[in-house]
OpenMM code with the backbone's topology and positions (N, CA, C; nanometers):
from openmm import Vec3, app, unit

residues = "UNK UNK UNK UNK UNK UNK UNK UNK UNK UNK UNK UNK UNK UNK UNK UNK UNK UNK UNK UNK UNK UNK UNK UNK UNK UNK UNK UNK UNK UNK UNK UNK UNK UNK UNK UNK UNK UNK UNK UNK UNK UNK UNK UNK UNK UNK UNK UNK UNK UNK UNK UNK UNK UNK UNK UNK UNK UNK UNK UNK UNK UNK UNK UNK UNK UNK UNK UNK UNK UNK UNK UNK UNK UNK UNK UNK UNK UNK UNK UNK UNK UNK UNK UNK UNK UNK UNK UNK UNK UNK UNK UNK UNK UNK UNK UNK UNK UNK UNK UNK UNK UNK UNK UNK UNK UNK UNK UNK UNK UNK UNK UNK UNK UNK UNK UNK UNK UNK UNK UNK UNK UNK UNK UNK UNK UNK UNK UNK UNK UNK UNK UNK UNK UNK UNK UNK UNK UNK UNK UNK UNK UNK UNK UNK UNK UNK UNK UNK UNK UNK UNK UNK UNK UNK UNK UNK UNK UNK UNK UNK UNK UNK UNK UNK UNK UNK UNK UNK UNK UNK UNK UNK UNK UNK UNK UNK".split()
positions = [
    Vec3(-0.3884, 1.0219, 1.4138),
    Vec3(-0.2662, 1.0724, 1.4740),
    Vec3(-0.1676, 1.0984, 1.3608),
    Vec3(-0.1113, 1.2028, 1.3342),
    Vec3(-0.0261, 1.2430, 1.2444),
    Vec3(0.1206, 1.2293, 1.3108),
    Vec3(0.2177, 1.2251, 1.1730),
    Vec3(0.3107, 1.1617, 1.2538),
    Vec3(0.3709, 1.2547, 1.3596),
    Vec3(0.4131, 1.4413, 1.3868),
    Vec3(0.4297, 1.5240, 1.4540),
    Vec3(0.3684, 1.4307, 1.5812),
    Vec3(0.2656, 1.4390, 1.6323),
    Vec3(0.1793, 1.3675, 1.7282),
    Vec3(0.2514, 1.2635, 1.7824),
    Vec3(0.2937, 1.1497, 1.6709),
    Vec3(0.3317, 1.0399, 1.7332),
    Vec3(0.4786, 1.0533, 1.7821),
    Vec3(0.5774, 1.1260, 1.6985),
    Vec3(0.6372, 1.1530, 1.7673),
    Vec3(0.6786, 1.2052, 1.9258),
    Vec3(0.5454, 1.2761, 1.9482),
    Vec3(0.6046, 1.3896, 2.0534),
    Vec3(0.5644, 1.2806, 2.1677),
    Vec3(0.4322, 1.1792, 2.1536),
    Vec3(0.3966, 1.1187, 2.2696),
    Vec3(0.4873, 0.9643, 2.2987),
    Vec3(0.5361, 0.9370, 2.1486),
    Vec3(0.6513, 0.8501, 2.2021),
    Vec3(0.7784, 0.8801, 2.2268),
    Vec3(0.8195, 1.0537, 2.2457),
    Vec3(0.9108, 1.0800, 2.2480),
    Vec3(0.9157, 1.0671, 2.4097),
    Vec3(0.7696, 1.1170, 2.5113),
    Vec3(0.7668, 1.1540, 2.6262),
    Vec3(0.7572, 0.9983, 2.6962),
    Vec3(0.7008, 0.8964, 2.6037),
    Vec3(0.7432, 0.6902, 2.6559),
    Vec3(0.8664, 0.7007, 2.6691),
    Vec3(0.9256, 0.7287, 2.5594),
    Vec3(1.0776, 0.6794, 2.5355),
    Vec3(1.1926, 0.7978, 2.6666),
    Vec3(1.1315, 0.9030, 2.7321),
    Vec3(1.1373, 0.9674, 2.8356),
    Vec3(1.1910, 0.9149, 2.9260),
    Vec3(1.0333, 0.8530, 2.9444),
    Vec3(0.9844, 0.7875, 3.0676),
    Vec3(1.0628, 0.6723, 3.1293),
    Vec3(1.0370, 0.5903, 3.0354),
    Vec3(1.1816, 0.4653, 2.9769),
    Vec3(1.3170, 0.4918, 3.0201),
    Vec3(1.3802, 0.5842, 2.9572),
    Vec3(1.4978, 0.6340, 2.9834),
    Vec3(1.5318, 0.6699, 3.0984),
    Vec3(1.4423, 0.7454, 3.1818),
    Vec3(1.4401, 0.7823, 3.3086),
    Vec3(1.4882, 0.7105, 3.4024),
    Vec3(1.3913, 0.5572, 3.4035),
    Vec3(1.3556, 0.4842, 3.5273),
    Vec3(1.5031, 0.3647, 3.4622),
    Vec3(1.4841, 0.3738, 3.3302),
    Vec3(1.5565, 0.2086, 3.3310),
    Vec3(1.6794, 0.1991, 3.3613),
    Vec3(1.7863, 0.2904, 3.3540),
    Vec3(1.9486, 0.2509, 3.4368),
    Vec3(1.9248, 0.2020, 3.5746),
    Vec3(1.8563, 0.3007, 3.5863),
    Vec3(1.8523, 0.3070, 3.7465),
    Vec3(1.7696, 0.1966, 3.8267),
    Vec3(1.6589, 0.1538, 3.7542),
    Vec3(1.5426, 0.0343, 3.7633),
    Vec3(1.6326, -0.0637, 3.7551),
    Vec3(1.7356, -0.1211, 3.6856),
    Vec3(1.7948, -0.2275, 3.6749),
    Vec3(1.9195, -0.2450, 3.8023),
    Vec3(1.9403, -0.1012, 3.8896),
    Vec3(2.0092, -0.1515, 4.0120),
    Vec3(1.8721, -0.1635, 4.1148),
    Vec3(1.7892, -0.1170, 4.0824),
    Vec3(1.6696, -0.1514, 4.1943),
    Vec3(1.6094, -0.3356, 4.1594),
    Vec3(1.6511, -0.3787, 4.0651),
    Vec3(1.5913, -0.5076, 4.0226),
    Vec3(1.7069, -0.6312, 4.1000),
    Vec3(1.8206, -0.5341, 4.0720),
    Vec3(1.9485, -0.6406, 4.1363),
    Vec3(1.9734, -0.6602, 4.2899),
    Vec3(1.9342, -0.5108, 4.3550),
    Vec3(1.9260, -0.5175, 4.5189),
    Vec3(1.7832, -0.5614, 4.5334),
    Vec3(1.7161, -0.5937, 4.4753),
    Vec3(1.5561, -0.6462, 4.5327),
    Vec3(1.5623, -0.7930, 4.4779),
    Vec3(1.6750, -0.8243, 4.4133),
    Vec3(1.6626, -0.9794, 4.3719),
    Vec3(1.7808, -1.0554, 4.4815),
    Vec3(1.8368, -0.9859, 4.4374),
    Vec3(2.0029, -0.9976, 4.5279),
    Vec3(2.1287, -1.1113, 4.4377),
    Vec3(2.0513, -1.1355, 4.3720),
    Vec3(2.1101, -1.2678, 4.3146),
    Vec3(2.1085, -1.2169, 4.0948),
    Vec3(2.2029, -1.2236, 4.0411),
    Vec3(2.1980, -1.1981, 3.9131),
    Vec3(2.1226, -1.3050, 3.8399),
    Vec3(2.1243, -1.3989, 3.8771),
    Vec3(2.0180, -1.5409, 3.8489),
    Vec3(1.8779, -1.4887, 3.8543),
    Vec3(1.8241, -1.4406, 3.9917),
    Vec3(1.6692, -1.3020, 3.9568),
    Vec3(1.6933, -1.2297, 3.9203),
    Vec3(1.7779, -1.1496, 3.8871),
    Vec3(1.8261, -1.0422, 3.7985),
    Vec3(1.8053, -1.0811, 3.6614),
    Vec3(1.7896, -1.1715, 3.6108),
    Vec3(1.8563, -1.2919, 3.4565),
    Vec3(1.6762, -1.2981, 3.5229),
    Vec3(1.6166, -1.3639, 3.5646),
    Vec3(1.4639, -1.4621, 3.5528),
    Vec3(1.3660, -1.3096, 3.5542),
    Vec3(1.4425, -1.2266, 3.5642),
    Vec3(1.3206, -1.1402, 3.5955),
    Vec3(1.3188, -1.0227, 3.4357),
    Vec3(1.4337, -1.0191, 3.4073),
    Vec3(1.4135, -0.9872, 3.1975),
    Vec3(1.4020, -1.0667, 3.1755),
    Vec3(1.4047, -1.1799, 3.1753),
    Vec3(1.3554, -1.2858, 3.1078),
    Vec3(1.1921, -1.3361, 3.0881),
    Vec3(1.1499, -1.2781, 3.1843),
    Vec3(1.0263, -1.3033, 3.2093),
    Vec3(0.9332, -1.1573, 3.1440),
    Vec3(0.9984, -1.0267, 3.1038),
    Vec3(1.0094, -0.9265, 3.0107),
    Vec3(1.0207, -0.9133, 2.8720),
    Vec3(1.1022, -0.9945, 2.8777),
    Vec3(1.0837, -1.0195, 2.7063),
    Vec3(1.0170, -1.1511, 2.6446),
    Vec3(1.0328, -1.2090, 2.7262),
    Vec3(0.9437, -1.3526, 2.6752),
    Vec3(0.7644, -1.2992, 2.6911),
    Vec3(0.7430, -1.2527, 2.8003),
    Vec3(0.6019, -1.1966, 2.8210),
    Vec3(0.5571, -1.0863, 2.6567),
    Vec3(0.6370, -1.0206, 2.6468),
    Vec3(0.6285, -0.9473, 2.5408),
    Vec3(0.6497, -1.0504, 2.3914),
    Vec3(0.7427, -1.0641, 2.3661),
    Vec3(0.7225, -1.1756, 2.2461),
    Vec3(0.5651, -1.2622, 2.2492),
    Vec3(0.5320, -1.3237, 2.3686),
    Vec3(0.4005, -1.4182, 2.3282),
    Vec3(0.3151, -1.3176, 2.3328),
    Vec3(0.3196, -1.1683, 2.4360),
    Vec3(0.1726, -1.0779, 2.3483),
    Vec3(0.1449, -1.0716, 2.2402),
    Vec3(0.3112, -1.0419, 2.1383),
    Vec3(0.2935, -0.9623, 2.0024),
    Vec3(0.2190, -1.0571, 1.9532),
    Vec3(0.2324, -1.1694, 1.9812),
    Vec3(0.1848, -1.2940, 1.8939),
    Vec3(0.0432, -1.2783, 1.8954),
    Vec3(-0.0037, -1.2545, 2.0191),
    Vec3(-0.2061, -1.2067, 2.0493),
    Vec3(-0.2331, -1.0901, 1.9885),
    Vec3(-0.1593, -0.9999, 2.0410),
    Vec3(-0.2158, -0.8667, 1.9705),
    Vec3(-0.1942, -0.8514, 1.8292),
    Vec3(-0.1452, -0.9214, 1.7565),
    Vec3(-0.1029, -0.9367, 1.6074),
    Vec3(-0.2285, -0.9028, 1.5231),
    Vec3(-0.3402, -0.9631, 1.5971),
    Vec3(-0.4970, -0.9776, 1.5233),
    Vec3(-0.5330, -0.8301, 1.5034),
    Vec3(-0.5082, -0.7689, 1.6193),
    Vec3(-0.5729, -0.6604, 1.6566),
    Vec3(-0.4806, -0.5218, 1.6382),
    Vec3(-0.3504, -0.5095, 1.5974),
    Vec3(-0.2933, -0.3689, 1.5837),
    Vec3(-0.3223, -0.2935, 1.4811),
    Vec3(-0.3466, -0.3538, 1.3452),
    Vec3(-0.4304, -0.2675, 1.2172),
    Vec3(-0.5435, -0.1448, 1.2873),
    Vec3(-0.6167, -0.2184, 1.3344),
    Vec3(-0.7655, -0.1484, 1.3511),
    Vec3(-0.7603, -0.0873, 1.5145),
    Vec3(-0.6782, -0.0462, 1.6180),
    Vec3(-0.6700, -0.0687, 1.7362),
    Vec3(-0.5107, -0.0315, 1.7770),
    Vec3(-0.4368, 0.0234, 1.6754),
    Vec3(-0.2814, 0.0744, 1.7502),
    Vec3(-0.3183, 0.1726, 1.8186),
    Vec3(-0.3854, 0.2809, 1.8192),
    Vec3(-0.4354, 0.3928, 1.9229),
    Vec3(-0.4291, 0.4050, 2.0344),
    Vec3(-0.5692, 0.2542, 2.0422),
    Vec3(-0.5864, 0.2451, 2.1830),
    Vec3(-0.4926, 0.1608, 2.2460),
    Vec3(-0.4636, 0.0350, 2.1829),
    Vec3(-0.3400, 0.0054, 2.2590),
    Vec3(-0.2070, 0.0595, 2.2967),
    Vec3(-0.1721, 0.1445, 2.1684),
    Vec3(-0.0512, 0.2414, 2.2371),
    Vec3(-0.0634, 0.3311, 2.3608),
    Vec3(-0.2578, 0.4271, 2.3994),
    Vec3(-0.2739, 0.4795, 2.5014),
    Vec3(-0.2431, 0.4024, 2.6250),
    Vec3(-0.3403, 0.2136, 2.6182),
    Vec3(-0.3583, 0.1269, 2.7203),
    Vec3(-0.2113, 0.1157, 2.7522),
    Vec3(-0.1172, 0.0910, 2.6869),
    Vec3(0.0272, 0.0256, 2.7009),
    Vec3(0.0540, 0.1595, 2.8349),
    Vec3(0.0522, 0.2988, 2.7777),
    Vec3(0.0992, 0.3673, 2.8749),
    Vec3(0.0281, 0.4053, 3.0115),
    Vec3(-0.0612, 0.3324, 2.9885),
    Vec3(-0.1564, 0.3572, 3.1146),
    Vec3(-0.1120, 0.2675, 3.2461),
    Vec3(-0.0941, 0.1150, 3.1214),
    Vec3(0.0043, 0.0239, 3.2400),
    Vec3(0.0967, 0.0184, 3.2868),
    Vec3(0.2000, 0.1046, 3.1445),
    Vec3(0.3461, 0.1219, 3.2384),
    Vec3(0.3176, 0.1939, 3.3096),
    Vec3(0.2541, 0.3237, 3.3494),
    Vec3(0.2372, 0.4280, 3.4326),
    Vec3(0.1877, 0.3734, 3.5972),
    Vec3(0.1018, 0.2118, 3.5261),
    Vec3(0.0890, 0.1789, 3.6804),
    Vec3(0.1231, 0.0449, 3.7183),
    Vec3(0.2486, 0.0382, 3.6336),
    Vec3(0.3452, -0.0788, 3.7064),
    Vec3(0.4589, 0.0666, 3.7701),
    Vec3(0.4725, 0.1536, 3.7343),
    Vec3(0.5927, 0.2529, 3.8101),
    Vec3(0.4913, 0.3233, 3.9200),
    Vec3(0.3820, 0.3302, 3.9358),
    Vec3(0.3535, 0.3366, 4.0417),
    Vec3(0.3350, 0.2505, 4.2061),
    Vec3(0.3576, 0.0865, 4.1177),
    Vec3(0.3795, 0.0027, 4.1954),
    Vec3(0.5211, -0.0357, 4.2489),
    Vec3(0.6193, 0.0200, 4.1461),
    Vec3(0.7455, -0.0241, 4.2332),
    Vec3(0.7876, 0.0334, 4.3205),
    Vec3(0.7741, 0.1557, 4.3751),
    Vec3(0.8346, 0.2006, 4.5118),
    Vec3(0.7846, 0.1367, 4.6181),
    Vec3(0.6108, 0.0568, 4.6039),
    Vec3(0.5954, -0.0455, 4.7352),
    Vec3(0.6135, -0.1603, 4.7347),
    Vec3(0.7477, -0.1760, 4.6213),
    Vec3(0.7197, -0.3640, 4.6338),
    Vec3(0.8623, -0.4085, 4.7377),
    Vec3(0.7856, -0.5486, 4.7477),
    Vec3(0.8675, -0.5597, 4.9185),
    Vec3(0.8781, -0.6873, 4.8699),
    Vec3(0.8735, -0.8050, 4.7818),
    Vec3(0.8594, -0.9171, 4.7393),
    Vec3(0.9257, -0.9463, 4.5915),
    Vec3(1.0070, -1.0148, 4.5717),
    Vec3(1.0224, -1.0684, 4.3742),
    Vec3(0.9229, -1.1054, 4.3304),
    Vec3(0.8361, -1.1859, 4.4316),
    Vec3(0.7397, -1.2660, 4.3421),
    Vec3(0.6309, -1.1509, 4.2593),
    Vec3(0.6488, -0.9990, 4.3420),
    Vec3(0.5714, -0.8888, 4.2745),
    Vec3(0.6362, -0.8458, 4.1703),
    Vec3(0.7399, -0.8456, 4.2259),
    Vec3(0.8541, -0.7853, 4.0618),
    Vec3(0.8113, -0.8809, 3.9528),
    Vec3(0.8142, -1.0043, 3.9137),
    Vec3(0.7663, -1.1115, 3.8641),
    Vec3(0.6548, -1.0653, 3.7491),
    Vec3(0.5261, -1.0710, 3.8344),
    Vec3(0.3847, -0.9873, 3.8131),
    Vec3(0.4263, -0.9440, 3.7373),
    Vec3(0.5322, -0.7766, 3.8032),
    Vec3(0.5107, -0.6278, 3.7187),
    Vec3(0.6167, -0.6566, 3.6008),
    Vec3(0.6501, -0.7069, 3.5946),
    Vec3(0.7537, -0.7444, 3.4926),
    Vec3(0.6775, -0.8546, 3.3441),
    Vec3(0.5580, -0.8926, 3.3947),
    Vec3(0.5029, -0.9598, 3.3313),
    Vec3(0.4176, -0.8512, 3.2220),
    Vec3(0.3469, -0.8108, 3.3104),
    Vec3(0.2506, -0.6894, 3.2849),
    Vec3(0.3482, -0.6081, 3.1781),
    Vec3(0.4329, -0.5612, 3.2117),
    Vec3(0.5446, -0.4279, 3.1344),
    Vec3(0.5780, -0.4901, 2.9813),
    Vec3(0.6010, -0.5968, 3.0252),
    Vec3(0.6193, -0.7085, 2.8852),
    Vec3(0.4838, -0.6895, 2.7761),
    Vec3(0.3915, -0.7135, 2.8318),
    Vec3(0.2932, -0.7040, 2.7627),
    Vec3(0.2693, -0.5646, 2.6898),
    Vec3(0.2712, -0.4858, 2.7675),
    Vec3(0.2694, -0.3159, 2.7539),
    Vec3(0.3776, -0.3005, 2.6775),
    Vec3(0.5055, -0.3464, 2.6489),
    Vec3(0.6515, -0.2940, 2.5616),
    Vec3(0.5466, -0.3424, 2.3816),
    Vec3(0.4900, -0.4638, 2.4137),
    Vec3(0.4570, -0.5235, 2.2811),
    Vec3(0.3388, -0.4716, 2.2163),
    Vec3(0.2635, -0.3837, 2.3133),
    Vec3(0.1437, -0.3118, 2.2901),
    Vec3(0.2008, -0.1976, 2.1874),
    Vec3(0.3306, -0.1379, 2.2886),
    Vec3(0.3537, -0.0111, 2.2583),
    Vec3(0.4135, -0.0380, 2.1163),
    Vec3(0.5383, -0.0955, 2.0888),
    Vec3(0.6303, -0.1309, 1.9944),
    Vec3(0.5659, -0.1741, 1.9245),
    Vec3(0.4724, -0.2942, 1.9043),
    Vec3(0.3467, -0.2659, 1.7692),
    Vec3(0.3051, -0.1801, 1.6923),
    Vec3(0.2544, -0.1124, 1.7976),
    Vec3(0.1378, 0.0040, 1.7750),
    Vec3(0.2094, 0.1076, 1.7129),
    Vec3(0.3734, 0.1487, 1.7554),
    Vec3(0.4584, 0.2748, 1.6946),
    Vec3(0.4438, 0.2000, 1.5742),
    Vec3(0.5202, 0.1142, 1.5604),
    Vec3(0.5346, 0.0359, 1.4167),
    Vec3(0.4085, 0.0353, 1.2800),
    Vec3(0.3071, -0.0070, 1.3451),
    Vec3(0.1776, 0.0218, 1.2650),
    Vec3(0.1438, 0.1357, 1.2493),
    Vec3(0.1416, 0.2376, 1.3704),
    Vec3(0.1512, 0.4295, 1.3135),
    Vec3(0.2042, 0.4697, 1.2034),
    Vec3(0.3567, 0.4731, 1.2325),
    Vec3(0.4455, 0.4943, 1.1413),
    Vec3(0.4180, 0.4401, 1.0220),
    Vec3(0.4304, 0.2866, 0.9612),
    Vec3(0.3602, 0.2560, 0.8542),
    Vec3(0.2122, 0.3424, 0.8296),
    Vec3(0.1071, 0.3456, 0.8923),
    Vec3(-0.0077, 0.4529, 0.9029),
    Vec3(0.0515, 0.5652, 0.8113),
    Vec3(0.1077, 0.6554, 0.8790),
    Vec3(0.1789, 0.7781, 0.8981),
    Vec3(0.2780, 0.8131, 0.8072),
    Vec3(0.3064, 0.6859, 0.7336),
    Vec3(0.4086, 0.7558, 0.6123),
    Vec3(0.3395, 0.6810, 0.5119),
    Vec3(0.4103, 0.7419, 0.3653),
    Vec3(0.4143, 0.7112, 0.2398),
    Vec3(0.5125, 0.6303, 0.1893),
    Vec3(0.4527, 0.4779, 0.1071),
    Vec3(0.5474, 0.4298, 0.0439),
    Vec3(0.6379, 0.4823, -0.0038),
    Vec3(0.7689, 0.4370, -0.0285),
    Vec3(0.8561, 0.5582, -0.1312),
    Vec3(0.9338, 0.7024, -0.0520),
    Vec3(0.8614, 0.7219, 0.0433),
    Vec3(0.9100, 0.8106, 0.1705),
    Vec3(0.8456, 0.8460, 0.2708),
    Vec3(0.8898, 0.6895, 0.3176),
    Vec3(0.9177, 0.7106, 0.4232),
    Vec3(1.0509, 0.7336, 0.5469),
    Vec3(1.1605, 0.7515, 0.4700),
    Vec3(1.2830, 0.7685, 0.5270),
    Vec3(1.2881, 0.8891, 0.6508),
    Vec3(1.2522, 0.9549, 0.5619),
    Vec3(1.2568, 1.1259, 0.6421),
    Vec3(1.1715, 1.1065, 0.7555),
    Vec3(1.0870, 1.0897, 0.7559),
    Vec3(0.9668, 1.0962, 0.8812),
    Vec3(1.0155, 0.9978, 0.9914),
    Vec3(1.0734, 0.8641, 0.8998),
    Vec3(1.1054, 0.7569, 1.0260),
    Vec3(1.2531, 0.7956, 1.0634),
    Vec3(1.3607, 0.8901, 1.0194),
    Vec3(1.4283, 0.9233, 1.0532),
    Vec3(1.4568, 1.0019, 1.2100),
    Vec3(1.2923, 1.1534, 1.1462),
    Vec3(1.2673, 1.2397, 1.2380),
    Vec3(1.2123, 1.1642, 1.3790),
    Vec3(1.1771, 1.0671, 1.3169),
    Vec3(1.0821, 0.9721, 1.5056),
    Vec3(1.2094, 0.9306, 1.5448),
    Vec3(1.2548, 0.8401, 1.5041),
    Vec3(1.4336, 0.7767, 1.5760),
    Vec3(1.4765, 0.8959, 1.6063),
    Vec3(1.5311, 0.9920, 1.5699),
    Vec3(1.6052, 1.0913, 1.6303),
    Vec3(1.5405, 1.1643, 1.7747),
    Vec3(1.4331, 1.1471, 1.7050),
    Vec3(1.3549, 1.2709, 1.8776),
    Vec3(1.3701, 1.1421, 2.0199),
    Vec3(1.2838, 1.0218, 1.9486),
    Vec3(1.2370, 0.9651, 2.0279),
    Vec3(1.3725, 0.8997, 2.0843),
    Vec3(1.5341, 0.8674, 2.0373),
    Vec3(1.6362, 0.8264, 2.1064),
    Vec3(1.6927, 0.9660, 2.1610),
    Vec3(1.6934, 1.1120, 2.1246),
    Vec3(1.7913, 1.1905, 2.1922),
    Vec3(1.6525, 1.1763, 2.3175),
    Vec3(1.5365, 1.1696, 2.2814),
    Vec3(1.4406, 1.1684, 2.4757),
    Vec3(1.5313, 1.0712, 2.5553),
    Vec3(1.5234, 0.9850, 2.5149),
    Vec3(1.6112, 0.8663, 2.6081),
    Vec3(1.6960, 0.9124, 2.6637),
    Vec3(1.8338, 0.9667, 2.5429),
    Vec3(1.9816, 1.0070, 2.5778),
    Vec3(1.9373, 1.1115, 2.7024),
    Vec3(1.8481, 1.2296, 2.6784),
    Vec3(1.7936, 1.3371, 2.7434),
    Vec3(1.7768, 1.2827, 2.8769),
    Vec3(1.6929, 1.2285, 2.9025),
    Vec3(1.6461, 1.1164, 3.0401),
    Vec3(1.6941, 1.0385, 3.0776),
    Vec3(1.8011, 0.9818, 3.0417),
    Vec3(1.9378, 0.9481, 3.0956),
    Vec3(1.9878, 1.0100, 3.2004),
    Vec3(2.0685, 1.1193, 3.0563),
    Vec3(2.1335, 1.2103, 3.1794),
    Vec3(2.0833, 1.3277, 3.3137),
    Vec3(2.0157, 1.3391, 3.2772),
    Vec3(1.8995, 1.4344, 3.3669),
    Vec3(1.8535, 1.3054, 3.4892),
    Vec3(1.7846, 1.2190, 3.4955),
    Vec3(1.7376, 1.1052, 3.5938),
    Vec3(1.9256, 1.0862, 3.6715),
    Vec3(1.9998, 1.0997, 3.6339),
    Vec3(2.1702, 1.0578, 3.6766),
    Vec3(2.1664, 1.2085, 3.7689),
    Vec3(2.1139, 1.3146, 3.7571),
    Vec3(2.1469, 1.4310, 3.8315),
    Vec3(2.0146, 1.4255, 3.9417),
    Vec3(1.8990, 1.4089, 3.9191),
    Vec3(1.7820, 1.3737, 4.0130),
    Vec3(1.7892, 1.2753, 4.0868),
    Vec3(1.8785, 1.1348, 4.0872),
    Vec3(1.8935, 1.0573, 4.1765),
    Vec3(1.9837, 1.1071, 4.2646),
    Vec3(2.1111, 1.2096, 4.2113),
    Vec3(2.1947, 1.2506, 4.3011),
    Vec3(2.1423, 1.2719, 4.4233),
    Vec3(2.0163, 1.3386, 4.4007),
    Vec3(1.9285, 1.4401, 4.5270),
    Vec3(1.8170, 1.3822, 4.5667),
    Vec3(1.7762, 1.3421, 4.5375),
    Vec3(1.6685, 1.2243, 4.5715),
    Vec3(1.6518, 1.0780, 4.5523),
    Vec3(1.5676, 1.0232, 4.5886),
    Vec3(1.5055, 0.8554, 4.6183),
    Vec3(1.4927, 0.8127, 4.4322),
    Vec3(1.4966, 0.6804, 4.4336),
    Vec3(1.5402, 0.5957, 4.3142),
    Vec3(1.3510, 0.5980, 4.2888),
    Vec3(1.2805, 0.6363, 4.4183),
    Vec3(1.1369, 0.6582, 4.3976),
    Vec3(1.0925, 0.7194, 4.3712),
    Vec3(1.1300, 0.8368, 4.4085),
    Vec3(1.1083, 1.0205, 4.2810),
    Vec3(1.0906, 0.9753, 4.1487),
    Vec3(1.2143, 0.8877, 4.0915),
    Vec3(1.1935, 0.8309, 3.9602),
    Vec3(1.1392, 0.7473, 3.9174),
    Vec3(1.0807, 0.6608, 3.9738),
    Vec3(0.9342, 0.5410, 3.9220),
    Vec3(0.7971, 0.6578, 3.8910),
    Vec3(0.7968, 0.7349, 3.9821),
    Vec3(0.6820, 0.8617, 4.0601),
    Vec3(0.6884, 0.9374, 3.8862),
    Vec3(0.8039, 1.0312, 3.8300),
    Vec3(0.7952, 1.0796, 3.7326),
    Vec3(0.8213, 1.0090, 3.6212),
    Vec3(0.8549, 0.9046, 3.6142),
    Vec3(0.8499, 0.8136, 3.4814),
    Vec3(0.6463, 0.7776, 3.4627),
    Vec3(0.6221, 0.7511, 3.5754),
    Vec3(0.4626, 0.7265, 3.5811),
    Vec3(0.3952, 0.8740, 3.5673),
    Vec3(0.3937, 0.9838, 3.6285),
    Vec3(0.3729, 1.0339, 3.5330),
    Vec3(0.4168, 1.0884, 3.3922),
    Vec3(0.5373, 1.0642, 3.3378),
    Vec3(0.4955, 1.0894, 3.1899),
    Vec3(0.4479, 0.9591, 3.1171),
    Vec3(0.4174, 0.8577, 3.1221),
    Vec3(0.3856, 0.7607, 3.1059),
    Vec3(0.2488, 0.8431, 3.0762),
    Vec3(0.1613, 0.8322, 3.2178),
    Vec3(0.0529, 0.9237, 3.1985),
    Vec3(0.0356, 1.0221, 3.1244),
    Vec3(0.1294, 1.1163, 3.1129),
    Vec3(0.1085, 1.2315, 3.0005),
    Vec3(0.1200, 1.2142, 2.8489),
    Vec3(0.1660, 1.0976, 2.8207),
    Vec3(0.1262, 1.0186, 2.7015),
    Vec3(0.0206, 0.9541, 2.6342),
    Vec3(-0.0415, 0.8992, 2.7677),
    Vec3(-0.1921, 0.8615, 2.7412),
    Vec3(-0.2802, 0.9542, 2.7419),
    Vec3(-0.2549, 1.0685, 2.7745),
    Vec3(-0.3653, 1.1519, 2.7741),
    Vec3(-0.3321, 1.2357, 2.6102),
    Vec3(-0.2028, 1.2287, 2.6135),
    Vec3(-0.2051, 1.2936, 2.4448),
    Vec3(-0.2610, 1.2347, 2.3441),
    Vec3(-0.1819, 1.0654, 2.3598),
    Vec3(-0.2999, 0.9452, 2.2351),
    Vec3(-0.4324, 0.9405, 2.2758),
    Vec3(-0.4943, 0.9546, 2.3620),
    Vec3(-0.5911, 0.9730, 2.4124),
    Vec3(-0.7109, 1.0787, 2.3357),
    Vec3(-0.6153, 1.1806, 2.3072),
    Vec3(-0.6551, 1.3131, 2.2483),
    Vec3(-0.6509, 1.2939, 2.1160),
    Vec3(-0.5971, 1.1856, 2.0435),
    Vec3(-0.5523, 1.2265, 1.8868),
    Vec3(-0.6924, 1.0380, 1.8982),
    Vec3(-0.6985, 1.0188, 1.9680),
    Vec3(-0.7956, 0.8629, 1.8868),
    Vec3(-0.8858, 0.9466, 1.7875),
    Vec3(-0.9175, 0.8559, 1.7008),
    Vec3(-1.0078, 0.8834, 1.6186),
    Vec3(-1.1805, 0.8264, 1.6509),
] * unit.nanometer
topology = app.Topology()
chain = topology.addChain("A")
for resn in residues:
    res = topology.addResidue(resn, chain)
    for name in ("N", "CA", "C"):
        topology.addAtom(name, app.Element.getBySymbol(name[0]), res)
């Protein structure tokens, strides 16, 4: 995967991300009801993710590829699971799962990029990824703020999952 590549498919994560997450975090607060599950349920997001990095540590040298594809395969189908969840204790789960998948993904860019650049310069290249991959966010921000106007907070789990998906099928395309 060259870095052009990695850019464009973590530009369409960091999308995806952007899309669902303002808006995911008032769907986390009316499905918890309480800021205390609101608080246990990132918490259970980033702690899940911190003890992956710690497992997958062995394995991102030889294996960022596929785990960066796998990562988006799962976020793609934890956002296909939240428009039917009817329970916290599922939010819980998918929140567990996503954790794991953030540490897959955020590895795996990290080890690319090192991959993907040259000692000595690498400025420019890791410049060009931060820039694409945060104006996607800024981009999917504001755009997901005009699509909720008109539709369900579920339209947006629906197209965050698929570009999620359309990511895995790009790393998918560049494995070696």
């Amino acid at each position: 995967m060259n870095i052009r590549a990695l850019i464009r498919t973590q530009s369409i994560v960091t999308f995806a991300g952007g899309f669902i997450y303002p808006y995911y975090l008032l769907f986390l607060k009316n499905l918890g009801n309480s800021y205390a599950k609101y608080g246990l349920a990132f918490a259970v997001f980033t702690i899940s993710s911190a003890a992956a990095s710690q497992l997958l540590s062995r394995y991102v040298d030889r294996h960022a590829r596929r785990l960066m594809m796998v990562s988006s395969l799962g976020l793609m189908a934890a956002m296909l699971c939240f428009p039917w969840v009817m329970s916290y204790t599922v939010v819980i789960a998918l929140q567990l799962v996503m954790g794991v998948c953030n540490a897959m993904q955020r590895m795996s860019e990290k080890a690319l990029l090192a991959d993907e650049t040259e000692a000595g310069h690498r400025g420019k290249p890791i410049g060009d990824y931060h820039f694409w991959t945060t104006a996607a966010s800024g981009g999917a921000i504001l755009a997901a703020g005009y699509v909720i106007d008109f539709l369900t907070i579920n339209v947006l789990f629906y197209v965050s999952a698929l570009l999620y998906g359309i990511s895995a099928v790009l790393t998918r395309r560049r494995l070696n």
